[in-house]
C-alpha positions as CSV (number, residue, x, y, z in Angstrom):
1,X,-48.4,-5.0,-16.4
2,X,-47.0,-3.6,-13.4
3,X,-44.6,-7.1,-12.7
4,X,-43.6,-6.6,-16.2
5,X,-42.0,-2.7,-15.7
6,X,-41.3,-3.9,-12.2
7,X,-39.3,-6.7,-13.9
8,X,-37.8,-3.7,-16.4
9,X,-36.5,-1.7,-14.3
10,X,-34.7,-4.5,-11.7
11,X,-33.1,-5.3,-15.7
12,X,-31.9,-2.0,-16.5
13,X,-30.6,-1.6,-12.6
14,X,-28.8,-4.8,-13.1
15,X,-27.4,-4.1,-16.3
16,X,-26.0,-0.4,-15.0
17,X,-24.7,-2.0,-11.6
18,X,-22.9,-4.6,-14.2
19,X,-21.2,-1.5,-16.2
20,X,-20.2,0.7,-13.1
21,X,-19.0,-2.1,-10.4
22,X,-16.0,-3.2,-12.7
23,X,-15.0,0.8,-13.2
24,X,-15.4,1.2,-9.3
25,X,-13.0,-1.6,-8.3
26,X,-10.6,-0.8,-10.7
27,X,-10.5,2.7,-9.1
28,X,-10.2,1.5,-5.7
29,X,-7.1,-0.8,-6.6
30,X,-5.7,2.7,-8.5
31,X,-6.4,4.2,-5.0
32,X,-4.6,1.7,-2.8
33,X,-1.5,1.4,-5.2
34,X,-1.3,5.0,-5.1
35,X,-1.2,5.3,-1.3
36,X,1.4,2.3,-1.2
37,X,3.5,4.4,-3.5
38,X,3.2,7.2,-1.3
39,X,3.5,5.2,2.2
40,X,7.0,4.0,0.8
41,X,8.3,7.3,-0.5
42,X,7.5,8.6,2.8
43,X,9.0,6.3,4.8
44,X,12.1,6.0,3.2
45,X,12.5,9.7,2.9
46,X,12.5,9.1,7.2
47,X,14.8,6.6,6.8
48,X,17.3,8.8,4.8
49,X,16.4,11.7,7.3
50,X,17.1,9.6,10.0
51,X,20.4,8.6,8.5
52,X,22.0,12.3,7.8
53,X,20.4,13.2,11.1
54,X,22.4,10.2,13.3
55,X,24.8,8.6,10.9
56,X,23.4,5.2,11.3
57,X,20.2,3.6,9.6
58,X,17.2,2.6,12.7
59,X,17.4,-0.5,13.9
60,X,13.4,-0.8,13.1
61,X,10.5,1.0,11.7
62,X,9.2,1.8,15.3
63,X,12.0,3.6,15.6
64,X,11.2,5.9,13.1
65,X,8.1,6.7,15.0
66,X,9.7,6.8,18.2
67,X,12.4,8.9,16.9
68,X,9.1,11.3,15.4
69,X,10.5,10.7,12.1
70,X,7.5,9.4,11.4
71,X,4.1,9.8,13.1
72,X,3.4,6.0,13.0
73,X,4.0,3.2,10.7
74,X,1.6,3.3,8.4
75,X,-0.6,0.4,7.0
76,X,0.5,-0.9,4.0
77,X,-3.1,-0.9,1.8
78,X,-2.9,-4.2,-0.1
79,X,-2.1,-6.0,3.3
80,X,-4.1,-3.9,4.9
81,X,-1.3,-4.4,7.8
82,X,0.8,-2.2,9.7
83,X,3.3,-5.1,10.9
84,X,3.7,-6.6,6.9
85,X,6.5,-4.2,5.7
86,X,9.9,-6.1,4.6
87,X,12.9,-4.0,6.1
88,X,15.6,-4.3,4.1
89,X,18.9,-4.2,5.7
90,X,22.1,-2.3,4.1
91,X,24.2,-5.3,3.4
92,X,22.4,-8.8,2.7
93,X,22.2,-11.1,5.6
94,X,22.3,-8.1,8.0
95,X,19.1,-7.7,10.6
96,X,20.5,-4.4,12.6
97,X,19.7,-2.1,10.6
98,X,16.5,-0.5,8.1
99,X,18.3,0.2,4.9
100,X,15.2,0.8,3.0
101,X,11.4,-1.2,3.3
102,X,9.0,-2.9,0.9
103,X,5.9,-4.2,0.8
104,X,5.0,-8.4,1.8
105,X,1.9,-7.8,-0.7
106,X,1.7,-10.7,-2.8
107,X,0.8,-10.4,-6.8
108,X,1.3,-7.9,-9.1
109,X,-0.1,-4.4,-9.8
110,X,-2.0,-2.9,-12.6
111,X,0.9,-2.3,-14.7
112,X,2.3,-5.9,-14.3
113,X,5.1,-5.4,-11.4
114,X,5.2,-6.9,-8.5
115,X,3.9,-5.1,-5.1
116,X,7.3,-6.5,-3.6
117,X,9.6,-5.5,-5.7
118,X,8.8,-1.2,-5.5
């Protein structure tokens, strides 16, 4: 009797580990698209703090951090990188210069857009 409520309660731990692990991950992918929103708001803000401040765009992100625009360069959550951000230049072919920054994070998010492309 007792390996049959043994057997019972590993089902219904099973079956409630099956309903709250999908709900769990889908709010930990909310989470890291939220702080990737966030990291690139933030850094571009420095970036267009940075260019009222000197009249020129920085030349990199570390810049930012060396300039204290920003504390450091933070980790981009789907990459889980620091070093993955895409600096975009102000004119196409140019390297001098951070115009603005994306993500390298392949795929799309939860509402169908891709991480690169914000």
């Amino acid at each position: 009797m007792r390996e049959i409520s043994g057997l019972v309660v590993l089902a219904v731990l099973a079956i409630l580990a099956a309903i709250v692990t999908p709900a769990y991950l889908d709010r930990v992918d909310d989470a890291k698209e939220t702080v990737l929103r966030q990291n690139l708001v933030g850094m571009r803000q420095a970036i267009d703090q940075f260019f009222r401040d000197k009249g020129r765009y920085p030349q990199t992100l570390d810049e930012l951090v060396q300039q204290r625009y920003l504390r450091a360069v933070p980790e981009d959550p789907i990459t889980q990188r620091m070093d993955s951000w895409v600096a975009i230049p102000q004119r196409a072919g140019e390297t001098a210069s951070v115009f603005d920054v994306k993500s390298s994070a392949q795929g799309r998010a939860r509402d169908g857009s891709w991480f690169r492309d914000w």
